[in-house]
C-alpha positions as CSV (number, residue, x, y, z in Angstrom):
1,X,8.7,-7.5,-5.8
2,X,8.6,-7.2,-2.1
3,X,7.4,-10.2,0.2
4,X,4.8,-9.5,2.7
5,X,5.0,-12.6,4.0
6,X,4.5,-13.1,7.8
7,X,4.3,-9.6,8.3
8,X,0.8,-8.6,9.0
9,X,1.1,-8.3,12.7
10,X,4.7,-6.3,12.4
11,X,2.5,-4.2,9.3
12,X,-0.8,-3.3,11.3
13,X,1.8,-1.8,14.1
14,X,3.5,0.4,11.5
15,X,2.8,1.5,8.1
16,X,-0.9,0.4,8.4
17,X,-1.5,4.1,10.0
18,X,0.6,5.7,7.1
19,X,-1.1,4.2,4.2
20,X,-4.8,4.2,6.4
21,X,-4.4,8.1,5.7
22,X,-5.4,7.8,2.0
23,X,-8.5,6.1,2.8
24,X,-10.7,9.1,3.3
25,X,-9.3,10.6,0.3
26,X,-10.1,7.0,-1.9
27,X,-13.7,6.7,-0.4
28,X,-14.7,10.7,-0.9
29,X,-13.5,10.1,-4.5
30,X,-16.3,7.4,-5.2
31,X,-18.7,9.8,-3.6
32,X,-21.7,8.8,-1.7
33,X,-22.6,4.8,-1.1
34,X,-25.8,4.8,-1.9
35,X,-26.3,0.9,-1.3
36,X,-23.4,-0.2,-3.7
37,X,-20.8,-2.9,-3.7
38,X,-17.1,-2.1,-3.4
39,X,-14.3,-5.1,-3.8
40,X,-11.1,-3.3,-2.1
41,X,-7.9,-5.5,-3.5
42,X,-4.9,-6.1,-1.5
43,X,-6.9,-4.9,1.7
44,X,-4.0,-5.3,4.3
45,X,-5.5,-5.1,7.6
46,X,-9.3,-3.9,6.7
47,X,-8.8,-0.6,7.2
48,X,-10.7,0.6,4.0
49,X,-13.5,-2.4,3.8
50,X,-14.2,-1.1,7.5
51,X,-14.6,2.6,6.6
52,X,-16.5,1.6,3.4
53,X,-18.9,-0.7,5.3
54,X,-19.5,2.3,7.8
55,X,-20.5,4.7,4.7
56,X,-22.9,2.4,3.3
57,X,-21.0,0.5,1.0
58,X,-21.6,-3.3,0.4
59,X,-18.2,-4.0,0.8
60,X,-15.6,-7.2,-0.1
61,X,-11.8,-7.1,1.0
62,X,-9.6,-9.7,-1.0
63,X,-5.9,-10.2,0.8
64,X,-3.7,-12.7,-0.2
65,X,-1.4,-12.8,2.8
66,X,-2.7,-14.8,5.8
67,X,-1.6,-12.8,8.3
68,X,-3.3,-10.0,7.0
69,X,-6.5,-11.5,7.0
70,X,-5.6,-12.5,10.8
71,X,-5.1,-9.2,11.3
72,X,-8.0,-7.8,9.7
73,X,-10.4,-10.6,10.5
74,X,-9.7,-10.1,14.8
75,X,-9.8,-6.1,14.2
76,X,-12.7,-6.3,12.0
77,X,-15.3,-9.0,12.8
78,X,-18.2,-9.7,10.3
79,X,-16.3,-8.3,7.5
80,X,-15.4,-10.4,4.7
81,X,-12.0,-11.1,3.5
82,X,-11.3,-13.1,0.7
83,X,-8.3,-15.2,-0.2
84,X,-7.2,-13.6,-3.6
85,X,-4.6,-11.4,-5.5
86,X,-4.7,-9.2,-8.2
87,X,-4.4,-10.4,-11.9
88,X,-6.3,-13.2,-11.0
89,X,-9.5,-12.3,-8.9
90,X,-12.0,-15.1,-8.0
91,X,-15.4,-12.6,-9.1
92,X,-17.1,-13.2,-11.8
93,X,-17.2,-10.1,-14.6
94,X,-18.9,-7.0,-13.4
95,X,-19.8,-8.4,-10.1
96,X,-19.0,-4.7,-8.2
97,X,-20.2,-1.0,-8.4
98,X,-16.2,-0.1,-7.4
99,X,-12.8,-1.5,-7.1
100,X,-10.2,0.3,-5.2
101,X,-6.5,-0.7,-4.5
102,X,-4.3,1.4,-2.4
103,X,-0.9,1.4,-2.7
104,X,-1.3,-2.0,-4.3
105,X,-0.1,-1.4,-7.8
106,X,3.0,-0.5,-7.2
107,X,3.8,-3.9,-5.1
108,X,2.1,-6.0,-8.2
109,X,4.5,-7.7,-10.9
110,X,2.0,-7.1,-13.4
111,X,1.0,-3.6,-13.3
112,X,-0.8,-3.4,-16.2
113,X,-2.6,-6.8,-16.1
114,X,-3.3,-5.9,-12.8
115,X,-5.5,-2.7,-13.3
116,X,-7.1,-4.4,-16.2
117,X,-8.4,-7.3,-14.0
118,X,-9.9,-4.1,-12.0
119,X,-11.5,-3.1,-14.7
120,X,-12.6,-6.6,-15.3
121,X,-14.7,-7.4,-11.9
122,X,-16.2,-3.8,-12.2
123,X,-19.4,-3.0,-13.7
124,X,-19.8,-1.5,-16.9
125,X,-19.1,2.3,-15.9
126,X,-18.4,0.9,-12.5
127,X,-15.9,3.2,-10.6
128,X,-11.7,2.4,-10.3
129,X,-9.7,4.6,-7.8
130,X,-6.3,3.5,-7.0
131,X,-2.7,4.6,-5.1
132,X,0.9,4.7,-5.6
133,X,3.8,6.0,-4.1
134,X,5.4,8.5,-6.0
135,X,7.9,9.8,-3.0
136,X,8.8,8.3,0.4
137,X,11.6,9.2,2.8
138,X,13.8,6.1,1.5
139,X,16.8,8.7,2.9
140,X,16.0,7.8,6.6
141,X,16.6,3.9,6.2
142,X,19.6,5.1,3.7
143,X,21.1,7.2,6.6
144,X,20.6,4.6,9.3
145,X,22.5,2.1,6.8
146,X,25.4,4.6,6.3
147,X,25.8,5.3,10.5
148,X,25.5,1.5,10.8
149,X,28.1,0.7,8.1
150,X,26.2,-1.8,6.2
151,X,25.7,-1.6,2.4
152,X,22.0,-0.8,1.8
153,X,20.1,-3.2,-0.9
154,X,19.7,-2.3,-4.7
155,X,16.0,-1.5,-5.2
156,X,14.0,-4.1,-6.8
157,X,12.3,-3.1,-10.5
158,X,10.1,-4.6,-12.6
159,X,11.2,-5.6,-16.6
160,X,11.0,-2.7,-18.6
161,X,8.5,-3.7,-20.7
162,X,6.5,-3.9,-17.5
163,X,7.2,-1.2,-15.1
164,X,6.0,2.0,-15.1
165,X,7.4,5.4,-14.5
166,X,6.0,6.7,-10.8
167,X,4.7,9.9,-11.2
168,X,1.3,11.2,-11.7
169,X,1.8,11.4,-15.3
170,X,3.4,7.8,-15.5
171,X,0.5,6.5,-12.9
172,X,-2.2,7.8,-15.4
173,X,-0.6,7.0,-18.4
174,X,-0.2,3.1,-17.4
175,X,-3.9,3.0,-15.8
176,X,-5.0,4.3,-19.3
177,X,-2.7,1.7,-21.1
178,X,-4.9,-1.0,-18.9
179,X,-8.1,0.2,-20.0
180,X,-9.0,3.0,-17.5
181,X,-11.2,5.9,-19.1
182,X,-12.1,9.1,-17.6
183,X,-9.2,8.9,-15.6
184,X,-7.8,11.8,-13.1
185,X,-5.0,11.3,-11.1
186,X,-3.7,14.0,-8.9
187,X,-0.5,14.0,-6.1
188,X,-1.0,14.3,-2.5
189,X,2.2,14.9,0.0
190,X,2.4,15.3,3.4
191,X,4.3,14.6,6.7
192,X,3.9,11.3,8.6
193,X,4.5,12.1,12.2
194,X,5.6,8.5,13.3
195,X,7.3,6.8,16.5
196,X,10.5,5.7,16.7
197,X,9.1,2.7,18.1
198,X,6.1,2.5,15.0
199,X,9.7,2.8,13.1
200,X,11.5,-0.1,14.7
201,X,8.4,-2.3,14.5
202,X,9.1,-2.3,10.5
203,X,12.1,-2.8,10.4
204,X,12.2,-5.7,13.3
205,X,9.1,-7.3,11.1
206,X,10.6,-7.8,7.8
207,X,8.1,-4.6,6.6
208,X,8.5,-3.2,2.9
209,X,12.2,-2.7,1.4
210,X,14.0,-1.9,4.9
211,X,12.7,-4.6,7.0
212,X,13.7,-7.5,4.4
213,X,17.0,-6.2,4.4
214,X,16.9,-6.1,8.3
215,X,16.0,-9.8,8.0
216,X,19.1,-10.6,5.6
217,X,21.6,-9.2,8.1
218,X,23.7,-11.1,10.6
219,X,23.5,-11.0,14.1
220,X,26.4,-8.2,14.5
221,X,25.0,-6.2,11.6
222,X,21.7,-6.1,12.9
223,X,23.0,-5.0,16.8
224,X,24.9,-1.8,14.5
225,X,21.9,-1.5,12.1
226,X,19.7,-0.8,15.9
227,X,23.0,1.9,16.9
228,X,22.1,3.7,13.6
229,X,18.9,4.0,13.5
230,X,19.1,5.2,17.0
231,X,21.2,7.6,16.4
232,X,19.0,8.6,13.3
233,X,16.2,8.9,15.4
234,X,18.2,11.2,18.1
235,X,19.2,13.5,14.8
236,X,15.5,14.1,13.1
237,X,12.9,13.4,15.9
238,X,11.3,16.1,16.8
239,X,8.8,16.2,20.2
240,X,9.7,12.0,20.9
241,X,8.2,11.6,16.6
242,X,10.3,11.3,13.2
243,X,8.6,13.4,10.6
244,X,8.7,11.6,7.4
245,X,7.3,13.2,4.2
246,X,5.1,11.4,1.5
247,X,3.6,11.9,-1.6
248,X,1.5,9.9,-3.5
249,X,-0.7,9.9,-7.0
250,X,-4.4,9.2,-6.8
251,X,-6.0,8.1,-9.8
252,X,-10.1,7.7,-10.0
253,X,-11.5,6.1,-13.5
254,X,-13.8,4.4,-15.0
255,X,-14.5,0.8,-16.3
256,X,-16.1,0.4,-19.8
């Protein structure tokens, strides 16, 4: 699966603003605090453990990525952020009220194990509300490979046995599969309004499936990889921003 290694600066400049947007929707979900504990897994930059901790919530971040704790730790002092990865969390059973990752388990290479170990450090009943990307404008990097004349990468998958399909329906079924109950999962698309610089900043960072390719190009490929995504950028920005549409299944559940 993809590296985010050394990225958290490059990530917190770019897609942290784009994946921030589901927070609201995740934290509504669990409805009001009320005093409890929340352990948010994969927590990038904080965002959610911030927002969390400002609604009431006792709330945990766990990030295994250094420079995303660096990241979070400098834009969110006092917080804490924990060194650990899902299927292997360092929290004894039960220990939170609710366990949120998102956009987490579609970067995991256990899936399945994964959500289960949710399941594992929630309390019994505890609350489970998770992300995944079901759509994502994967034509814009495509097109800035085709004006640049570079051969875009094949897209890493997981063994059959498992991956899961990314759809609502495929979302739910695996979450269930993992030991999920009561779980609803519903799709949410809209339009990222985003910088061609915020763009760049990916790319030039080694961010998500585009950036790692950036970073496995020579220097002559990477000079016409900057030509055609500028003239990408001249094509589809409109008002100086690159609209880039999303969608993405939200699943809420319980533990047993």
């Amino acid at each position: 699966m993809k590296s985010w290694a050394g990225v958290g600066e490059a990530y917190a400049t770019s897609y942290a603003s784009l994946c921030a947007g589901m927070v609201g929707t995740l934290l509504d979900a669990l409805g009001p605090a009320r005093g409890r504990s929340l352990l948010d897994v994969g927590a990038g930059t904080g965002e959610l453990v911030a927002r969390a901790t400002g609604a009431g919530w006792t709330a945990t971040g766990c990030e295994p990525e250094p420079t995303m704790r660096e990241v979070a730790g400098r834009a969110h002092p006092g917080l804490e952020f924990v060194a650990a990865a899902l299927p292997g969390l360092p929290f004894a059973s039960a220990s939170f009220d609710a366990v949120t990752a998102n956009f987490v388990l579609n970067h995991v290479v256990d899936p399945r194990a994964s959500a289960r170990e949710m399941t594992r450090v929630a309390s019994h009943g505890g609350l489970l509300a998770g992300t995944i990307w079901t759509s994502s404008p994967s034509w814009f990097w495509l097109e800035v490979c085709e004006r640049a004349g570079v051969m875009p990468a094949a897209g890493e998958r997981l063994p059959a046995h498992k991956d899961f399909e990314r759809t609502v329906g495929g979302f739910s079924a695996m979450l269930t599969d993992a030991g999920w109950r009561d779980t609803s999962t519903i799709e949410q698309t809209w339009t990222w309004e985003a910088a061609p610089e915020t763009l760049w900043s990916s790319a030039e960072g080694g961010v998500a499936s585009a950036g790692q390719f950036y970073r496995s190009l020579d220097r002559e490929e990477r000079a016409r990889f900057r030509s055609g995504f500028d003239e990408a950028c001249a094509v589809h920005a409109r008002g100086g921003m690159v609209p880039l549409r999303h969608s993405a299944a939200v699943a809420v559940g319980r533990a047993l």
